[in-house]
Each structure stands twice: as structure tokens, then as C-alpha cells.
C-alpha positions as CSV (number, residue, x, y, z in Angstrom):
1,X,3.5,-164.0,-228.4
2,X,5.0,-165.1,-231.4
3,X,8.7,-163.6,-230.1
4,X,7.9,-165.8,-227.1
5,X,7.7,-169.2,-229.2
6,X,10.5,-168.1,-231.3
7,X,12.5,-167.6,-228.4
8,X,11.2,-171.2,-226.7
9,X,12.2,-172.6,-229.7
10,X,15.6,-171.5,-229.8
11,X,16.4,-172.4,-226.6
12,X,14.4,-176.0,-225.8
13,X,13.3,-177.4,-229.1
14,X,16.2,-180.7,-230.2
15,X,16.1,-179.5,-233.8
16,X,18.0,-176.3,-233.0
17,X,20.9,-177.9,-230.9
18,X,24.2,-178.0,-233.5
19,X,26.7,-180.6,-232.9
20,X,29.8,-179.3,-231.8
21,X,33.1,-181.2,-232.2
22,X,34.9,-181.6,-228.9
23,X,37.9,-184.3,-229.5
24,X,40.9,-182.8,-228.6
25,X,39.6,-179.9,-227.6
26,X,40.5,-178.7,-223.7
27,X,37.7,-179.6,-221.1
28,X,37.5,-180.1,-217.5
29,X,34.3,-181.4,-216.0
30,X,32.6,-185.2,-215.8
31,X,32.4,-186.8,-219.2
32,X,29.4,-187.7,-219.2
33,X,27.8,-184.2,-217.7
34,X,24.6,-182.9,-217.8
35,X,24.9,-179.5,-219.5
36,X,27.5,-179.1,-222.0
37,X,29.3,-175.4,-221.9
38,X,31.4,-174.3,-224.7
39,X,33.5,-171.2,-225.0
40,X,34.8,-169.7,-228.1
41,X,37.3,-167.2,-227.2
42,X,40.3,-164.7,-228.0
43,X,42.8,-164.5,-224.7
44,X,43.5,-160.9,-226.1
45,X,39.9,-159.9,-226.3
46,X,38.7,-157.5,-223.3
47,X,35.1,-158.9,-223.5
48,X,36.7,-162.5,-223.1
49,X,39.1,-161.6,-220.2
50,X,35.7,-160.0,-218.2
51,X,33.9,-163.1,-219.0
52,X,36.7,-165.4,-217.9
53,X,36.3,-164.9,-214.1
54,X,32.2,-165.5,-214.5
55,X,32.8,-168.5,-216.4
56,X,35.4,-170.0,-213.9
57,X,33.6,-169.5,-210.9
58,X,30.3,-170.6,-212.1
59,X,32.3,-173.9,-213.6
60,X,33.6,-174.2,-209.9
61,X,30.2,-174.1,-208.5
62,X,29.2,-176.8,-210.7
63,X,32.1,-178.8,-211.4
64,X,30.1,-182.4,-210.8
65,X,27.3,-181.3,-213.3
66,X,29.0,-179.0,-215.9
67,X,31.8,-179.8,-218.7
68,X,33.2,-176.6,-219.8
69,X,35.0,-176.9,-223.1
70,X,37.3,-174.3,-224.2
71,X,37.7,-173.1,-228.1
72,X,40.3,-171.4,-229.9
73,X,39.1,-168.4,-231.9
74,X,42.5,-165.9,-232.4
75,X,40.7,-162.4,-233.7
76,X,42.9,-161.0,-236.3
77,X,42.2,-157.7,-235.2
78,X,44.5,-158.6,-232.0
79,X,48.2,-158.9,-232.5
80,X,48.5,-161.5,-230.3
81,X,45.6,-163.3,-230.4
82,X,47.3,-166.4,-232.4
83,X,50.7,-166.3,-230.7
84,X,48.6,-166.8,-227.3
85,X,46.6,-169.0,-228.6
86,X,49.4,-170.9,-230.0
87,X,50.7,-171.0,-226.1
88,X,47.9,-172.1,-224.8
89,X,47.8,-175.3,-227.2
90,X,51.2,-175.7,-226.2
91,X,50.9,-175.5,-222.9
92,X,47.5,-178.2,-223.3
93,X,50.0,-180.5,-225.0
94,X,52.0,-180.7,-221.5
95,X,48.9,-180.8,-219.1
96,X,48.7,-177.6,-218.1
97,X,46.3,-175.6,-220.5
98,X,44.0,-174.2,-217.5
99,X,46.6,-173.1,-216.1
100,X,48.1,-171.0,-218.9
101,X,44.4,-170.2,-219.6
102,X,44.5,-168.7,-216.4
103,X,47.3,-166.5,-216.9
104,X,46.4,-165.5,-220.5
105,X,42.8,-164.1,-219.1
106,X,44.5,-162.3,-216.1
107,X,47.4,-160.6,-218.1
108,X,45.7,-160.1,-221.8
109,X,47.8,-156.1,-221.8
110,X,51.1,-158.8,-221.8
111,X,50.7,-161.7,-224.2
112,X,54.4,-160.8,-226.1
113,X,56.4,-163.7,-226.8
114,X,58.5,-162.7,-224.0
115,X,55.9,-162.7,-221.4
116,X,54.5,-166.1,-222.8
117,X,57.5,-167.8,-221.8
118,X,57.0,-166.3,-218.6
119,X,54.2,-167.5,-218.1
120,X,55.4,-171.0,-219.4
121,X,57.8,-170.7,-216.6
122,X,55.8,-169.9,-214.1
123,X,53.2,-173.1,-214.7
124,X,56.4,-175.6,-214.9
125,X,56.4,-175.8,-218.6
126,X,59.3,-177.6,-220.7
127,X,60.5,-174.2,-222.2
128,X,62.2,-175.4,-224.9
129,X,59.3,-178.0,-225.8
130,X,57.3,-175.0,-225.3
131,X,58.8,-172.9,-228.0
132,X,58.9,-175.9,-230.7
133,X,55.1,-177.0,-230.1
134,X,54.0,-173.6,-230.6
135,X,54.9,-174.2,-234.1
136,X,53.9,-177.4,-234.3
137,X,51.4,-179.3,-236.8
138,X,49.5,-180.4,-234.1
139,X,49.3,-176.8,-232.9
140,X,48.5,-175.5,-236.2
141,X,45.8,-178.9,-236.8
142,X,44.1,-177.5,-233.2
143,X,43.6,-173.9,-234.4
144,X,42.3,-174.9,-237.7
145,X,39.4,-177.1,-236.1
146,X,38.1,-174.7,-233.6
147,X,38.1,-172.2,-236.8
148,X,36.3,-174.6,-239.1
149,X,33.5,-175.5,-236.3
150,X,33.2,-171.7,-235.6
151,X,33.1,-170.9,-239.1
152,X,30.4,-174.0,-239.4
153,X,28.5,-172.5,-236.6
154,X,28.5,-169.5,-238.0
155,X,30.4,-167.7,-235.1
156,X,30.6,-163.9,-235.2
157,X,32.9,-163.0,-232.7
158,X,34.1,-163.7,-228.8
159,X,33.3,-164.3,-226.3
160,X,30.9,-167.0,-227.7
161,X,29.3,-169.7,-225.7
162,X,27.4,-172.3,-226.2
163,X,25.0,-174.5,-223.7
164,X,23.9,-177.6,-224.8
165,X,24.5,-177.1,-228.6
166,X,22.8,-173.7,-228.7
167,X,24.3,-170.2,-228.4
168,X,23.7,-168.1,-225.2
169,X,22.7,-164.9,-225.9
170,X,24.8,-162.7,-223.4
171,X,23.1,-159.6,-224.9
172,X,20.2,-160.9,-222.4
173,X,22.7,-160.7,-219.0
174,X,24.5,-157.8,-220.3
175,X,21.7,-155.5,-220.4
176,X,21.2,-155.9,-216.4
């Protein structure tokens, strides 16, 4: 009974939504939407790159009611989960960060630097602009947010997702 409350609690109760701050951050979905879906994520971590898929098509199925807001969180246990990251900023700061999100999820065995420009190619990136906002302050500005609000949050690892303010246990789907 009392894991039942605790559970209610977590999920419906105002007091436990945290605040999240999305400015700047990459989002698709009405402004103004009705449920809130952020993603804290590593484009080199396998969990993240099963998850992607889900995520995408259950943002398609409810594109009119759902904004789905996407946050950097590089592991450093993956080699290139910064330099990726760092292209996917980049790629943002030319209107085209679900696209290169795409392409990060789908190829996460080839995130070398090589295959990012690939990539950058491939979604009609500036190349050279490419290459010199990777290193950019505003990159560098972007990935020290999303770390601050995860480390705020107290965010463990990725894929991490929040509804509304609260973290979705995905221990509950995963153990179908």
C-alpha cells in the first residue's frame, strides 16, 4: 500500500516535478504542448541508440500534443561521445540537428571525426562552418548547461527521460 502512494506520489503529485531548463536546448513539437518529454542522452550509448527509434515514433504519433526536447549528456566512458555531441550542436546551430540526430542514433559503431563530416555532408551542412562551431563557445556553453541541469537533477546515466518534470522509470517497460 504504502509502495503504491509512494509510487502515486512520484508520478502525480506538483511538488515532485523539477524544473528543467529548456532555452536553447533542441525541441520539435508545439510550444505550448501538453506533455513535456525530455531526453538526456549519449549518441554513442547502445541503450540510447535502441531507445531512439521508440522515442521518434512515438514523438511522430503525437507530434500536435508532445514537445520532445533533446539533452546533451557525452559519457566519458565513450570515446566519442563529446566529439558527436559536439556535431550535433553544430549541426543545431545550422538548422539541422534532427537530422544529424538521426544519423548519430543509426550509425553510433561510426561517430569518428571522419564519418561526422560525412554525415555533415550528407544533411547539407556548411563543412567548413561545421568544423569551426564544433569548437565553438557556443558549442562548449550548450554542453556545459545540459551537464549542470543533469548534474542538478541528479542524472545517473542515459538514456534518461523525463515527462512532465519527473523521471520515467524505464526499468518498468524494460522488464516486459
Amino acid at each position: 500500500h504504502e509502495q503504491v502512494q509512494d509510487l502515486y506520489k512520484q508520478r502525480f503529485d506538483p511538488g515532485t516535478s523539477r524544473a528543467i531548463p529548456l532555452d536553447g536546448s533542441p525541441t520539435r513539437g508545439p510550444e505550448g504542448a501538453a506533455v513535456v518529454l525530455v531526453e538526456f542522452a549519449d549518441f554513442e550509448c547502445p541503450f540510447c541508440q535502441k531507445v531512439a527509434p521508440e522515442l521518434d515514433a512515438l514523438w511522430q504519433a503525437r507530434k500536435d500534443k508532445v514537445r520532445f526536447v533533446y539533452k546533451f549528456m557525452p559519457l566519458q566512458m565513450h570515446p566519442h561521445g563529446e566529439l558527436s555531441a559536439r556535431a550535433a550542436v553544430a549541426a543545431q546551430l545550422q538548422g539541422k540537428f534532427w537530422e544529424m540526430h538521426h544519423l548519430l542514433f543509426a550509425n553510433g559503431q561510426h561517430l569518428e571525426q571522419s564519418d561526422l563530416d560525412g554525415y555533415a555532408k550528407a544533411v547539407g551542412l556548411d563543412v567548413d562552418r561545421f568544423h569551426a562551431d564544433m569548437q565553438s563557445p557556443a558549442v562548449n556553453d550548450r554542453l556545459a548547461a545540459d551537464k549542470k541541469a543533469a548534474d542538478d537533477l541528479g542524472v545517473k546515466g542515459t538514456p534518461s527521460i523525463y515527462i512532465d518534470g519527473r523521471e520515467y522509470d524505464m526499468k518498468l517497460d524494460m522488464a516486459e
